[in-house]
Each structure stands twice: as structure tokens, then as C-alpha cells.
C-alpha positions in Angstrom: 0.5 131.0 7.9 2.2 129.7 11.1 1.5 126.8 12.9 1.2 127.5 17.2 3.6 125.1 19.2 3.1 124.3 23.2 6.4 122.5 24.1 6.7 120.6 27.0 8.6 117.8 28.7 7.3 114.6 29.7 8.0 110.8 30.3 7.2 108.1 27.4 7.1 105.6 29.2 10.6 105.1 30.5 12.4 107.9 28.4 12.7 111.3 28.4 10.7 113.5 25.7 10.3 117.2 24.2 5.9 116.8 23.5 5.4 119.4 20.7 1.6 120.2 20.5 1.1 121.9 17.2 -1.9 123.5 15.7 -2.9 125.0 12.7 -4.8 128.6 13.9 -7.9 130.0 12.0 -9.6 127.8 10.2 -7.2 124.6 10.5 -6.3 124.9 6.7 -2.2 124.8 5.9 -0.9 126.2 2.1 1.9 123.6 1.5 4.1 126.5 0.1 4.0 127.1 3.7 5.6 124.5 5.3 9.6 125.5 4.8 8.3 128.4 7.0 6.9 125.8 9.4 9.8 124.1 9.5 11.8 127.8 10.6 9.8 128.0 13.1 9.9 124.9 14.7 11.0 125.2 18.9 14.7 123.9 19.7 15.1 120.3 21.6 17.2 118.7 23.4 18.8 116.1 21.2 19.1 113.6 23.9 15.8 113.2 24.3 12.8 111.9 22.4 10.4 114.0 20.5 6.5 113.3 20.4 4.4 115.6 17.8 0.8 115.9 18.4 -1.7 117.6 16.5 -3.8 117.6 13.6 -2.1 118.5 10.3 -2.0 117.1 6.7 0.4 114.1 6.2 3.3 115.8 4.4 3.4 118.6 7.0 4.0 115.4 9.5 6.7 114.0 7.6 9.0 117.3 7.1 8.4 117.7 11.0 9.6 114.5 11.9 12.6 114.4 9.6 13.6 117.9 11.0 14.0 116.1 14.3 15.5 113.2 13.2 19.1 113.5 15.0 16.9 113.6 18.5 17.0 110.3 20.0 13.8 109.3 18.7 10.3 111.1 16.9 7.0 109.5 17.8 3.6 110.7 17.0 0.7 110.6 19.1 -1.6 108.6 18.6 -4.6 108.5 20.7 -6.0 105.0 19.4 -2.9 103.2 19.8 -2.8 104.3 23.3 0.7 106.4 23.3 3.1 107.6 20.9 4.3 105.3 18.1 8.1 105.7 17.6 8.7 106.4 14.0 12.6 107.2 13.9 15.0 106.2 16.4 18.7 106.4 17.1 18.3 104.8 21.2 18.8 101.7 22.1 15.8 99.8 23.3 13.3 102.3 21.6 12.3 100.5 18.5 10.2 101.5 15.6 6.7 100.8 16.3 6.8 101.2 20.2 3.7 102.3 21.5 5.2 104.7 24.5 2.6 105.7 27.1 2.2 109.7 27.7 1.0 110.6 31.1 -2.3 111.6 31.2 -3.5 115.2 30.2 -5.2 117.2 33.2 
């Protein structure tokens, strides 16, 4: 099993950001003995920038991908609803937890 990445960069809002577009091929179902595999195969980032994850996948799937970027200057997840991505982590001044940062808009 292997989750597909698109990796691209973008502005949140003010701040630099590595958006990593993941999905889960076939029939969208992930084996949790999968994910150390998942997290092998995660793209490289620039530290010094923010990362945003989008996609759907199950909830602890989320978590190990977020804490794999951790040291980046902030994680966020997209979050459609709440109209940007919702900073989870962050190590930057002036991004705080629970900052909605707007994406630009998909074409």
C-alpha cells in the first residue's frame, strides 16, 4: 500500500508553505501496518517553511504525518470548512495554533 503525494509550494496567507496532497489509490482503504511505510515515503521539505496536508485519510495516518514534519516551521491541515488550513504545530513566530491560513484558490 502507498499513499500518492502531489507536492507543491504555495502562500498561506502571509507564509511560505510545502502543500502535500496525499491520496490513498484503489479503493481509498489504508492497513495501519502500513503506515511506517507511509511515513518512508513521505516527499522532503524545506524546514523553513510551513507544511499544509490535504487529503482524506484515517485519523492516526494524520497524526504520524504531522509529527513527521514537526521541526518545519509549522503543519496545518486543510480544512475546507474552516476556510484554509488550521495550524496544528508551530515553531514561527506569529503563526499560532488554531490559525485558519487562507490557500490560494485551486484552478
Amino acid at each position: 500500500m502507498s499513499i500518492e503525494f502531489a507536492v507543491s509550494e504555495v502562500m498561506a496567507g502571509d507564509y511560505p508553505a510545502t502543500l502535500i496532497e496525499m491520496t490513498i489509490p484503489g479503493d481509498g482503504v489504508m492497513e495501519f501496518a502500513d503506515l511506517q511505510a507511509v511515513i518512508d515515503s513521505l516527499p522532503h521539505v524545506d524546514p523553513s517553511k510551513g507544511v499544509v496536508l490535504s487529503g482524506r485519510l484515517p485519523i492516526p495516518a494524520y497524526m504520524a504525518i504531522g509529527h513527521h514534519f514537526h521541526p518545519t516551521a509549522w503543519v496545518a491541515a486543510f480544512a475546507p470548512a474552516a476556510g484554509g488550513a488550521v495550524v496544528a504545530f508551530s515553531h514561527k513566530k506569529g503563526v499560532g495554533v488554531g490559525m485558519v491560513l487562507p490557500l490560494p484558490k485551486a484552478e
